[in-house]
C-alpha positions in Angstrom: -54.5 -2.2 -248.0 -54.7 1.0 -250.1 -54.2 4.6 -249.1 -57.9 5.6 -248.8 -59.0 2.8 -247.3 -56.0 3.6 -244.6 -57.6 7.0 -244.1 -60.9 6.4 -243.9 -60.3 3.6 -241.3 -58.4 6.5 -239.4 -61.4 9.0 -239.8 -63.6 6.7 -238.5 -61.2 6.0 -235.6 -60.7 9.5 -235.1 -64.3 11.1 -235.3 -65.5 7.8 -232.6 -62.9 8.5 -229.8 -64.2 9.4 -226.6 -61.3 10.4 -224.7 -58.7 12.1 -226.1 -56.3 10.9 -223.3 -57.0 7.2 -223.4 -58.5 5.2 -226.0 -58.0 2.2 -227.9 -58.0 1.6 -231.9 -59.4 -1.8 -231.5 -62.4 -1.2 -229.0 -63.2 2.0 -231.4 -63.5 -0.4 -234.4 -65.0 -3.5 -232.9 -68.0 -1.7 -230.4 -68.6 0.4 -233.4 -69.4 -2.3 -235.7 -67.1 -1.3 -238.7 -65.3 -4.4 -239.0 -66.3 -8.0 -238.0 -64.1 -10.6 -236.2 -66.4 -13.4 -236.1 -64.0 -15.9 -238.4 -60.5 -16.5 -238.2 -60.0 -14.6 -241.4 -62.2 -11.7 -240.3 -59.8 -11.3 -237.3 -56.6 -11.5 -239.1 -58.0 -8.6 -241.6 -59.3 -6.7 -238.3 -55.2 -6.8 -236.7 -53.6 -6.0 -240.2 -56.2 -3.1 -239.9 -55.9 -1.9 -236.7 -51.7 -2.2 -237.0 -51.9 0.0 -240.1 -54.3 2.5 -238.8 -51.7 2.6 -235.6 -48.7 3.2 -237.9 -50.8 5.8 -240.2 -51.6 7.6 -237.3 -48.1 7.7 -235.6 -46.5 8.4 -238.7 -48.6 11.7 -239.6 -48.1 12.4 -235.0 -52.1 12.2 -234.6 -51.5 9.7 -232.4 -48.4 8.6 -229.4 -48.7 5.2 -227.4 -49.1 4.9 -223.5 -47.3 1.6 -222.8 -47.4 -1.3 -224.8 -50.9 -2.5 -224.0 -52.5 -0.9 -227.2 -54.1 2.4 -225.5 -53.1 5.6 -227.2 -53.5 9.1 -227.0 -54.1 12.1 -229.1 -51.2 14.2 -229.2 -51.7 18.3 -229.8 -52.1 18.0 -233.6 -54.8 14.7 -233.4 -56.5 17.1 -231.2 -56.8 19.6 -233.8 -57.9 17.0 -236.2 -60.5 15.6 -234.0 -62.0 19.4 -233.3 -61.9 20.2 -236.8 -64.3 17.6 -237.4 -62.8 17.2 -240.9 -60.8 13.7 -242.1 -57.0 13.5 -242.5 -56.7 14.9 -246.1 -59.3 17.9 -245.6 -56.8 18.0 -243.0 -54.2 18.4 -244.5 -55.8 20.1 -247.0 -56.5 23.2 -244.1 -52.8 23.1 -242.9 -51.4 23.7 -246.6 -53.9 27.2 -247.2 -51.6 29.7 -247.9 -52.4 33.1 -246.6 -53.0 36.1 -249.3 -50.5 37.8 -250.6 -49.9 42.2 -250.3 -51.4 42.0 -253.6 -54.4 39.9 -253.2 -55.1 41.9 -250.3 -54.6 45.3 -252.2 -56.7 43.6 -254.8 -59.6 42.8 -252.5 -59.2 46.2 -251.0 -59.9 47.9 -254.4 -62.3 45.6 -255.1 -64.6 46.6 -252.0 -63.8 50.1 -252.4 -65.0 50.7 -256.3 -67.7 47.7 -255.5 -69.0 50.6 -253.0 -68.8 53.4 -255.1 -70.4 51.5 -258.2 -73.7 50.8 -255.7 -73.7 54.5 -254.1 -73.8 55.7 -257.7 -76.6 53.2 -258.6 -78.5 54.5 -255.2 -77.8 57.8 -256.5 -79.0 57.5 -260.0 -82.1 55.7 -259.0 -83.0 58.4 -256.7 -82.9 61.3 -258.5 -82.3 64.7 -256.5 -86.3 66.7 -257.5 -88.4 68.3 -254.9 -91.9 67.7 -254.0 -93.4 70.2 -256.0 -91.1 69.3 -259.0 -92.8 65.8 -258.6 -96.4 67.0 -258.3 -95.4 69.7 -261.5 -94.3 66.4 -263.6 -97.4 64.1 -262.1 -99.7 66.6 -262.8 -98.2 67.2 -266.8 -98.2 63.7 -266.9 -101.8 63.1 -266.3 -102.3 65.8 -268.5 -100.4 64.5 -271.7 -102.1 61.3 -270.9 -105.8 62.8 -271.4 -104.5 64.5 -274.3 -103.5 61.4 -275.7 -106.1 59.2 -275.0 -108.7 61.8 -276.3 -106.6 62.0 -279.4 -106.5 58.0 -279.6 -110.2 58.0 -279.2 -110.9 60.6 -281.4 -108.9 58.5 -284.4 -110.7 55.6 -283.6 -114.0 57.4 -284.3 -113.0 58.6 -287.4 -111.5 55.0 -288.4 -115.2 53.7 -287.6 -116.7 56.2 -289.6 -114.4 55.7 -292.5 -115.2 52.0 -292.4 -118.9 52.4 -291.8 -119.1 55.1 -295.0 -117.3 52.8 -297.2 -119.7 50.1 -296.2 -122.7 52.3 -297.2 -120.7 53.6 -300.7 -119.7 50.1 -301.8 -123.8 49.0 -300.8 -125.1 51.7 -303.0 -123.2 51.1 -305.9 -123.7 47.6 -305.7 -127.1 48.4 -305.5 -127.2 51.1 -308.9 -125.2 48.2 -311.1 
């Protein structure tokens, strides 16, 4: 049997034990349906199973016998496995993490520090330093610019229309005199 297949038999064992202090890798797989053991073959795949999930497990110290009756027990590293919730190589994978280094942490440290400043400078330039009556001085030259402007967009549009309307009536007369 391949690695994975090893491991995933042990995660399964693993994440279905009741009891940390007693339990047995054959119950675990058979009451939980993962393997069948109805034909002679069946059970001799079952036993080659259940030996190699015993070995993987002792091997890595998940795992310690009591007595030779088949009942084991987690030892103080299966127990962190089991409350991790996690499978043998996320596992592993956890146990490997190296902490960060005096400059990674100096790194992240700056980081925070100008990632801070940049957004207090962004507050700052979004909400500009004016008083009240600066703002109603501004509002109030704004609506006035705006009047101006749309009296002086209306006031072209009349004279477009009346340019248009003139050259209507110039280009009818002379049609009219030919």
């Amino acid at each position: 049997m391949d690695d994975l297949k090893t491991i995933k038999y042990f995660d399964i064992v693993v994440r279905e034990i009741k009891d940390i202090l007693s339990f047995s890798i054959n119950n675990i797989l058979i009451d939980g349906d993962f393997l069948k053991t109805e034909t002679k073959d069946q059970k001799d795949i079952f036993f080659d199973i259940v030996e190699i999930v015993k070995s993987f497990g002792i091997t890595y110290k998940y795992i310690e016998p009591i007595g030779d009756n088949g009942w084991y027990k987690l030892t103080e590293y299966g127990i962190k496995l089991k409350d991790k919730g996690c499978g043998h190589i996320k596992f592993q994978k956890l146990l490997t993490k190296t902490p960060m280094t005096k400059y990674e942490k100096t790194f992240l440290i700056f980081f925070i520090i100008f990632g801070l400043f940049e957004i207090f400078q962004t507050y700052q330039i979004l909400q500009p330093n004016i008083s009240i009556e600066e703002f109603n001085e501004l509002k109030s030259d704004f609506n006035n610019y705006k009047i101006q402007n749309d009296l002086l967009i209306k006031s072209i549009l009349e004279e477009r229309l009346n340019d248009t309307i003139h050259n209507k009536n110039l280009t009818k007369t002379n049609n009219n005199i030919e």
